[in-house]
Backbone and ligand atoms as CSV (ligand in chain L), in Angstrom:
chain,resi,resn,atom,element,x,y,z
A,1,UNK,N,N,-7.764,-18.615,2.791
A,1,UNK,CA,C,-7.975,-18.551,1.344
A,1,UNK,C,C,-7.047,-17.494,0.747
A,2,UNK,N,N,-6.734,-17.884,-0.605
A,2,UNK,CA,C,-5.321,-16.993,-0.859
A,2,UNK,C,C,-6.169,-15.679,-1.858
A,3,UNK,N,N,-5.985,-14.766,-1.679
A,3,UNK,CA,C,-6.403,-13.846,-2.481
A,3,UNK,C,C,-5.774,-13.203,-3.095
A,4,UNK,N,N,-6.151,-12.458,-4.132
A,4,UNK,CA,C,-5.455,-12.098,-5.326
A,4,UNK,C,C,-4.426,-10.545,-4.637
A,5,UNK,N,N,-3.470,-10.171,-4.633
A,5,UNK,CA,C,-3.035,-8.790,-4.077
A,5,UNK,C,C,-3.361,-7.983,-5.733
A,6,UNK,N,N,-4.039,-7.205,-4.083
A,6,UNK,CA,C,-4.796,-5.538,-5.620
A,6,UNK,C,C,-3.017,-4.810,-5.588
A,7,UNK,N,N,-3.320,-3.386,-6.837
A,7,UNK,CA,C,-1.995,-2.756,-7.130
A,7,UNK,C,C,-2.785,-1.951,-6.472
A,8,UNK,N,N,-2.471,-0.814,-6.257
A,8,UNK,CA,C,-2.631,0.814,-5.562
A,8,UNK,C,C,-2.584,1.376,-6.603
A,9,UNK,N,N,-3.717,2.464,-6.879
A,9,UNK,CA,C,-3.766,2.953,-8.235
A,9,UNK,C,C,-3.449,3.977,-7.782
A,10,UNK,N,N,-2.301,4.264,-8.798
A,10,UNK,CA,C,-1.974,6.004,-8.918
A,10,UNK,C,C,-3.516,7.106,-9.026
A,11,UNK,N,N,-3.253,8.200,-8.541
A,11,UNK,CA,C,-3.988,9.381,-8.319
A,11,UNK,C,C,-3.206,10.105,-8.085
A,12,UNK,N,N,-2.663,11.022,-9.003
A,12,UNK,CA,C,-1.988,12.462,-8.676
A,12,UNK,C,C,-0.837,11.989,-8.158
A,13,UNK,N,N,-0.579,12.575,-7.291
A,13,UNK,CA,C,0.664,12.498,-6.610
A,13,UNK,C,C,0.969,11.566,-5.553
A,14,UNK,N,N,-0.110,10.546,-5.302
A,14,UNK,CA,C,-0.208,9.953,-4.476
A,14,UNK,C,C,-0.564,8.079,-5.409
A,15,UNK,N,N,-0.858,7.150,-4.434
A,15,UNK,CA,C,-1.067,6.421,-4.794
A,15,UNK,C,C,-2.769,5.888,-3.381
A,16,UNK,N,N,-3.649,4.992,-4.141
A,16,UNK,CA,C,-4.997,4.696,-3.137
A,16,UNK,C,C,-4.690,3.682,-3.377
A,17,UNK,N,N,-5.689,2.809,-2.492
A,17,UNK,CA,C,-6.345,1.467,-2.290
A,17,UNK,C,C,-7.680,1.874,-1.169
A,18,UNK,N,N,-8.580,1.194,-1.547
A,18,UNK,CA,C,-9.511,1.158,-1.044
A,18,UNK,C,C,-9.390,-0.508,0.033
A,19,UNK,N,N,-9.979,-0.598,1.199
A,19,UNK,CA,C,-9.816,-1.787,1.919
A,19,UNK,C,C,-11.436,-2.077,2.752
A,20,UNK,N,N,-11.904,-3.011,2.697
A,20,UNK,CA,C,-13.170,-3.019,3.127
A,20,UNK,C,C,-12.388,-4.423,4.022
A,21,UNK,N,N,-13.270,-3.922,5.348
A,21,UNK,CA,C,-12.832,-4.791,6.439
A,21,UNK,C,C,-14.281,-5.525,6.374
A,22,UNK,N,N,-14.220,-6.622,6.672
A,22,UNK,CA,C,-15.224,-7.667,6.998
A,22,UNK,C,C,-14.559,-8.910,7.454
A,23,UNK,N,N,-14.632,-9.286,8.381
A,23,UNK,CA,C,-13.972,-10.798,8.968
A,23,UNK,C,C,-12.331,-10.737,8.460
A,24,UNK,N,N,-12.140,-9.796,8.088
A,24,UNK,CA,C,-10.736,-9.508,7.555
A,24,UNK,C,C,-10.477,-8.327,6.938
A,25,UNK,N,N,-9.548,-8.229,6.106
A,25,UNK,CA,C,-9.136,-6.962,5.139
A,25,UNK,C,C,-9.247,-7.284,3.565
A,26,UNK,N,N,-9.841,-6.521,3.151
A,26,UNK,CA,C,-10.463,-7.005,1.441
A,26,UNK,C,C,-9.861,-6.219,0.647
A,27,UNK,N,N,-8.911,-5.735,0.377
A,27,UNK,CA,C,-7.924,-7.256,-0.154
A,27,UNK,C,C,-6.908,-6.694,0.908
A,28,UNK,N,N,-6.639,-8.075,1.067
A,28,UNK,CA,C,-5.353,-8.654,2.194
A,28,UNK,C,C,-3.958,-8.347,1.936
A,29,UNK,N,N,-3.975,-8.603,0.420
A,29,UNK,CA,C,-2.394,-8.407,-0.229
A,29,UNK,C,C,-2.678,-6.938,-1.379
A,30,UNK,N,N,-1.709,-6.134,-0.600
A,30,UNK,CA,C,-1.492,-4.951,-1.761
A,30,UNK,C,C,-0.259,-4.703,-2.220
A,31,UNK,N,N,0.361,-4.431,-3.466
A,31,UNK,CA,C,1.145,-3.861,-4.151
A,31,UNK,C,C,1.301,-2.635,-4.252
A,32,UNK,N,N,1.972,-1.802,-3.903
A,32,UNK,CA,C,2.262,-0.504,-3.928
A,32,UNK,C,C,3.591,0.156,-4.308
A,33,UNK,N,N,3.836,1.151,-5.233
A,33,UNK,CA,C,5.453,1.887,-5.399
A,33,UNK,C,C,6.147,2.279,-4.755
A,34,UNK,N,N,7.547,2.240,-4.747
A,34,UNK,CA,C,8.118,2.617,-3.324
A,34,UNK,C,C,8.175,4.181,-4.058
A,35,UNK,N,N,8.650,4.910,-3.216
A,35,UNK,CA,C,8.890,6.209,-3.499
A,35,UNK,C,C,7.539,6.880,-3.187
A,36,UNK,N,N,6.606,6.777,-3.297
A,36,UNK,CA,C,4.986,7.394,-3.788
A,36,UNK,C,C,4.499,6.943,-2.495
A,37,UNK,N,N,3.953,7.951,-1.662
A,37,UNK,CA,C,2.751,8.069,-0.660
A,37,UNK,C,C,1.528,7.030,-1.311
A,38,UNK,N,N,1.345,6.423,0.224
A,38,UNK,CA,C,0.228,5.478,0.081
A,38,UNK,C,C,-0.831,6.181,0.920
A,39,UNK,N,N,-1.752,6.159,0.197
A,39,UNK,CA,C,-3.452,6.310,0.983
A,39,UNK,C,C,-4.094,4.957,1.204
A,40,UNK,N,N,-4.509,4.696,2.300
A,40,UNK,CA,C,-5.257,3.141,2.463
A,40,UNK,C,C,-7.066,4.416,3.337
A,41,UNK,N,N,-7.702,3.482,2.204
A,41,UNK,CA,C,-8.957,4.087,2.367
A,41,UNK,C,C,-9.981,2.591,3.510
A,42,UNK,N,N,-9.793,2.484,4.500
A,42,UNK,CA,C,-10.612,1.623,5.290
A,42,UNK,C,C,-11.986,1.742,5.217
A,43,UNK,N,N,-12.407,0.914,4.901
A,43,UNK,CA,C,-14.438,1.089,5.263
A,43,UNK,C,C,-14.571,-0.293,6.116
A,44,UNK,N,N,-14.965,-0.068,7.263
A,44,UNK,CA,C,-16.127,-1.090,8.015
A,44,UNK,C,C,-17.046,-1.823,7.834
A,45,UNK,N,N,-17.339,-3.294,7.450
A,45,UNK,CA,C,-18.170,-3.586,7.341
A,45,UNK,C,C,-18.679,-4.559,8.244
A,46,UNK,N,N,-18.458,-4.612,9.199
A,46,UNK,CA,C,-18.374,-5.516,10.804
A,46,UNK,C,C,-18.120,-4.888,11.497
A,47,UNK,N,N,-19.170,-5.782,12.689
A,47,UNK,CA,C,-19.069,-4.717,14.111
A,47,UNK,C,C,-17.899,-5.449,14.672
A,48,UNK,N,N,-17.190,-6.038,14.533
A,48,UNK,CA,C,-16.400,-7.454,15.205
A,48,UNK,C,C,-14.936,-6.123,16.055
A,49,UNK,N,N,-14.965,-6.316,16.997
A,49,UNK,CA,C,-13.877,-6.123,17.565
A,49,UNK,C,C,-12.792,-5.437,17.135
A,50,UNK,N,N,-12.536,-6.845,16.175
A,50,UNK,CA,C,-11.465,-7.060,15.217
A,50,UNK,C,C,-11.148,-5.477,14.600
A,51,UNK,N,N,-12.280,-5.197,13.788
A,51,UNK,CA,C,-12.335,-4.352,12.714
A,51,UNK,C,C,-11.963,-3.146,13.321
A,52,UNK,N,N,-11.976,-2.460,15.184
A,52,UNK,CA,C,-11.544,-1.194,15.410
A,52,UNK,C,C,-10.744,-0.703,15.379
A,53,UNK,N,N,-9.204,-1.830,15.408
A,53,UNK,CA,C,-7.998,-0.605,15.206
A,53,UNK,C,C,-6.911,-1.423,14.495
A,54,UNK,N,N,-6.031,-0.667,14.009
A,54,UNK,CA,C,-5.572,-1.291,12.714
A,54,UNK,C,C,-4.086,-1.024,13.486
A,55,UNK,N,N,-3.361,-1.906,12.728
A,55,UNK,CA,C,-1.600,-1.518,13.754
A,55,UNK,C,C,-0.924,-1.713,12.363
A,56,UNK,N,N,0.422,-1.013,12.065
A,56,UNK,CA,C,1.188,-1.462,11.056
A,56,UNK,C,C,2.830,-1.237,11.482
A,57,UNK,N,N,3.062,-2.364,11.110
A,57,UNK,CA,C,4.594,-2.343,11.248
A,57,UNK,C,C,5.457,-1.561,10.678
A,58,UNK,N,N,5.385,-0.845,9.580
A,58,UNK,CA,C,6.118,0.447,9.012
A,58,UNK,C,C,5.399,1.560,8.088
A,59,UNK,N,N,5.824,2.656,8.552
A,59,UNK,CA,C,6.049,3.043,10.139
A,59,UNK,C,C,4.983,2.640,11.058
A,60,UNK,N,N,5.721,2.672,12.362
A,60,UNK,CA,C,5.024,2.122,13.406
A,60,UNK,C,C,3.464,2.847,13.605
A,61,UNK,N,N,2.592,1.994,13.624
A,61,UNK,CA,C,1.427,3.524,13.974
A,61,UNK,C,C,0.053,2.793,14.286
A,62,UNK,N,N,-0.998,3.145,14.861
A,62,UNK,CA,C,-2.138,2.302,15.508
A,62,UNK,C,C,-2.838,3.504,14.978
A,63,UNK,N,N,-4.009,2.934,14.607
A,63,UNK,CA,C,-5.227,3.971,14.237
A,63,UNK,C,C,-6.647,3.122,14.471
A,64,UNK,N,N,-7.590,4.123,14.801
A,64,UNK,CA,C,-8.761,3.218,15.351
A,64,UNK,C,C,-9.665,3.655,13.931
A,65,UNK,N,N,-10.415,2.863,13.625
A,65,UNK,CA,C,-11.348,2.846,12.319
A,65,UNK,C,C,-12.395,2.921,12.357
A,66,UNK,N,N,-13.274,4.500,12.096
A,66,UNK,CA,C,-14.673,4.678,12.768
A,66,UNK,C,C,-15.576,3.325,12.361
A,67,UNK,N,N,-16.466,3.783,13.139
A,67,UNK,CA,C,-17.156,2.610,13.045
A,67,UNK,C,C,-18.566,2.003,12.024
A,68,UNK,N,N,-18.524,3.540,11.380
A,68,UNK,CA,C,-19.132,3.728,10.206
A,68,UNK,C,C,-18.653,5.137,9.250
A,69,UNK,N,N,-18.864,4.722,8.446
A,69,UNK,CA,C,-17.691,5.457,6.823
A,69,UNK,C,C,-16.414,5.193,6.889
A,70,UNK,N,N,-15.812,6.036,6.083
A,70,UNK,CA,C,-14.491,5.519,6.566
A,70,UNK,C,C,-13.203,6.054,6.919
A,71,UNK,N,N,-12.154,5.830,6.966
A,71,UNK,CA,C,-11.104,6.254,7.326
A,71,UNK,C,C,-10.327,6.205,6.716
A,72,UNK,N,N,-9.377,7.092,6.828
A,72,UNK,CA,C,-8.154,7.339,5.592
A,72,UNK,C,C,-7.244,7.103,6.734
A,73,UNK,N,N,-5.754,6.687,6.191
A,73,UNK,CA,C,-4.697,6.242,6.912
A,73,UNK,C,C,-3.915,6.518,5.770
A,74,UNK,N,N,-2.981,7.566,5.745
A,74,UNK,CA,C,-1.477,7.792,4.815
A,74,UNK,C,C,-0.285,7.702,5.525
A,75,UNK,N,N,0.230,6.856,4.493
A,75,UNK,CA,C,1.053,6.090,4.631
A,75,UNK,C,C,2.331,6.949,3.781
A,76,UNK,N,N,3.419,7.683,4.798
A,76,UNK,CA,C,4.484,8.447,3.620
A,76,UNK,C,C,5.076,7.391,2.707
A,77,UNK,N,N,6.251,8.105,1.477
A,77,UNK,CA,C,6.233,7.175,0.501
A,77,UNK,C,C,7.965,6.452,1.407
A,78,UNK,N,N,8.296,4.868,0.700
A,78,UNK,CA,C,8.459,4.439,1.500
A,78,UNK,C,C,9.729,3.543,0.573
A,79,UNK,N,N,10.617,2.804,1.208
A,79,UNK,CA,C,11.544,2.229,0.065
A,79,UNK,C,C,11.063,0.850,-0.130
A,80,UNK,N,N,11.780,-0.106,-0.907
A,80,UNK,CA,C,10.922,-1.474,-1.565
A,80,UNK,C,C,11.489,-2.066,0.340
A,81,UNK,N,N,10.419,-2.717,0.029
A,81,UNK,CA,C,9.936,-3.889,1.713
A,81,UNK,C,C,8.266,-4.293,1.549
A,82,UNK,N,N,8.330,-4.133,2.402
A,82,UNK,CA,C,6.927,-5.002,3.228
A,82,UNK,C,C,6.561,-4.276,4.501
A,83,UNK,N,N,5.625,-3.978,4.242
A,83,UNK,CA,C,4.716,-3.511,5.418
A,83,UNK,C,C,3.211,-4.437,5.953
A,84,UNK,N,N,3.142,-4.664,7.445
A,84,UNK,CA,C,2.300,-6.347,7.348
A,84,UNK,C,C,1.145,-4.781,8.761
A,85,UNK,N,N,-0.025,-4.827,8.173
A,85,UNK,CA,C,-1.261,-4.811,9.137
A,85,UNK,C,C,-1.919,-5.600,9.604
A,86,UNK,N,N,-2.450,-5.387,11.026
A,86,UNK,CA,C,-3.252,-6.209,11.769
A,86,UNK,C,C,-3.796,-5.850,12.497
A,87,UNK,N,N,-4.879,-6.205,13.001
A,87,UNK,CA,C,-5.956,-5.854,13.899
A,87,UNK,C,C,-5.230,-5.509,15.118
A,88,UNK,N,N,-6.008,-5.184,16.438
A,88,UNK,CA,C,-4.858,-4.983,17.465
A,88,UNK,C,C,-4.524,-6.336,18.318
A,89,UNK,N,N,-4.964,-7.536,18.077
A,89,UNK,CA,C,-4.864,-8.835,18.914
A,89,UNK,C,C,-3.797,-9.566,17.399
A,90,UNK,N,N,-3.914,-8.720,16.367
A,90,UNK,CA,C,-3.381,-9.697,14.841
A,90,UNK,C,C,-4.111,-10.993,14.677
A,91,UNK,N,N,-5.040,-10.814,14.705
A,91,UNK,CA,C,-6.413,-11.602,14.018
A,91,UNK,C,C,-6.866,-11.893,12.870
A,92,UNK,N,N,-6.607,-10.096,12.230
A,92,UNK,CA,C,-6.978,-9.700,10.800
A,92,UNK,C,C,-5.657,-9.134,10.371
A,93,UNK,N,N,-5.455,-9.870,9.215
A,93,UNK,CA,C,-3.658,-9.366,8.780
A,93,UNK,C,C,-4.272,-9.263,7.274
A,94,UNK,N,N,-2.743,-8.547,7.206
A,94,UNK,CA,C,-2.866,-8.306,6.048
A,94,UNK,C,C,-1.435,-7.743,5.553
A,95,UNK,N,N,-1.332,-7.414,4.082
A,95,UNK,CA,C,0.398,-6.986,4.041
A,95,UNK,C,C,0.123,-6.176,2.556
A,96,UNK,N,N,1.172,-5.363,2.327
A,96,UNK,CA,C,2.226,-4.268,1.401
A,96,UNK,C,C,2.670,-4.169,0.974
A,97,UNK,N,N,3.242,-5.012,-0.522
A,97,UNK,CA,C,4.483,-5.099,-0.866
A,97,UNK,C,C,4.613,-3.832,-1.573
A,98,UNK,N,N,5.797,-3.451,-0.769
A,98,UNK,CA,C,6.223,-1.922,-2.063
A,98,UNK,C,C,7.385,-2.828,-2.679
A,99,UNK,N,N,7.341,-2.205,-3.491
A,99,UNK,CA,C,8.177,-2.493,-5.101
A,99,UNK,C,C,8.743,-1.233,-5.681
A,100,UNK,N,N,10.292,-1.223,-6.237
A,100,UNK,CA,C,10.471,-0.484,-7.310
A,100,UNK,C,C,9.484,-0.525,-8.485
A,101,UNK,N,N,10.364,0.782,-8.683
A,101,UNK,CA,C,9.212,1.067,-10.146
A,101,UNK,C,C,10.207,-0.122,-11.090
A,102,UNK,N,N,9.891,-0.080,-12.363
A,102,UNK,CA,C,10.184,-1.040,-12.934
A,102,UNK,C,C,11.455,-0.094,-13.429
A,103,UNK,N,N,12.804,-0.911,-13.131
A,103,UNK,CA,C,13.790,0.068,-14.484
A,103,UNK,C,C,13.301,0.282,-15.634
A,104,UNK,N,N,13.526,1.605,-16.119
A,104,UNK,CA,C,13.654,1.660,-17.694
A,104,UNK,C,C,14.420,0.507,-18.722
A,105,UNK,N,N,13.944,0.093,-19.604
A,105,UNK,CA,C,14.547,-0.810,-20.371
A,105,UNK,C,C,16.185,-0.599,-21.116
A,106,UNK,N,N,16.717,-1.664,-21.635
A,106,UNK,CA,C,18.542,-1.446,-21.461
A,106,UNK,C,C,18.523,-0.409,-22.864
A,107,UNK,N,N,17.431,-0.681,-23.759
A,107,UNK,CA,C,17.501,0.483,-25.021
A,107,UNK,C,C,17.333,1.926,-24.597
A,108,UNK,N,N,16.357,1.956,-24.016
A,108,UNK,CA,C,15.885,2.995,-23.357
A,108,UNK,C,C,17.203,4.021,-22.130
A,109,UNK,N,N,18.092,2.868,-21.550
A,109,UNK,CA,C,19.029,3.638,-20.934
A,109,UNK,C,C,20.550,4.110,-21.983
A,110,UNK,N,N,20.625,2.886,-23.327
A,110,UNK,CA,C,21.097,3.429,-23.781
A,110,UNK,C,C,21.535,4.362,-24.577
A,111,UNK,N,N,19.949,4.673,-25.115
A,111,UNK,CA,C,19.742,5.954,-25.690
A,111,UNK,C,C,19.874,6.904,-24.954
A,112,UNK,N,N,20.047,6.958,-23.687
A,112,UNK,CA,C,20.031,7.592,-22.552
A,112,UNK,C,C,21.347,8.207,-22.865
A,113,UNK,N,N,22.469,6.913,-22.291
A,113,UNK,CA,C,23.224,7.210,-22.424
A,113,UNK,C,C,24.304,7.776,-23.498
A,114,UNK,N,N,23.714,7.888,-24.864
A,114,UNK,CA,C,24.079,8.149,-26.009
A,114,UNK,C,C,23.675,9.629,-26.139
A,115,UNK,N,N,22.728,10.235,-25.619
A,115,UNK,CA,C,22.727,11.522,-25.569
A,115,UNK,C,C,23.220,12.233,-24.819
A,116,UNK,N,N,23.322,11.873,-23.791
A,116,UNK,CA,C,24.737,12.498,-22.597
A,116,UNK,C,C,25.840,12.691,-23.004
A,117,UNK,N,N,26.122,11.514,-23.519
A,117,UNK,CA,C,27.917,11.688,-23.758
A,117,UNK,C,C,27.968,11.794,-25.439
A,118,UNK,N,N,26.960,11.864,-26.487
A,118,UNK,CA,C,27.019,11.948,-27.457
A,118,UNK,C,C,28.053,13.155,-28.195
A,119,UNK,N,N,28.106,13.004,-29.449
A,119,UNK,CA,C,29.644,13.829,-29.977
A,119,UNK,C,C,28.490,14.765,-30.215
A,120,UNK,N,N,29.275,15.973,-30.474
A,120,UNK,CA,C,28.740,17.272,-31.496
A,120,UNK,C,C,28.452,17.573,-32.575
L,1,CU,CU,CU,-8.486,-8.617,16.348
């Protein structure tokens, strides 16, 4: 079933997502900024196997996910790609898209640029 990808909400200096594991990862698809540290907040909600350790392809790293409350996993900040999690058999997947921030708009750079090089 296709699910909606959550954004990662800014907090300070960082960016969260909250992820509730149950027969999978809730939500499966996240959006996140490149540049900006990711926090992935795991909570357990299954005893399943599945749900004890989490693997991610960038950076490389395995973490086991208590088995009640939850677990934090930070993630440094990172350039635009894809980062794909999965259980440790990859059962339960899930993925990351980091993204640029959005450019500033072409008015916006050219006012930019009009005050830089502007006359006296
Ligand atoms: Cu598994």
């Amino acid at each position: 079933m296709i699910e909606r990808a959550a954004r990662a909400r800014l907090d300070g200096g960082q960016q969260v997502v909250e992820i509730r594991v149950h027969g999978g990862y809730h939500p499966g698809a996240i959006i996140a900024r490149a540049g900006v540290p990711l926090r992935l907040i795991f909570r357990r909600d299954d005893d399943d196997v599945c749900s004890e350790r989490v693997v991610f392809s960038a950076p490389r790293l395995e973490r086991r996910l208590a088995a009640s409350g939850s677990t934090t996993i930070d993630l440094p900040a990172q350039a635009p790609g894809e980062v794909r999690f999965t259980c440790g058999m990859g059962r339960y997947r899930g993925h990351i898209e980091i993204v640029a921030e959005r450019a500033p708009s072409i008015m916006a750079r050219l006012w930019a640029l009009g005050r830089s090089t502007g006359s006296q």
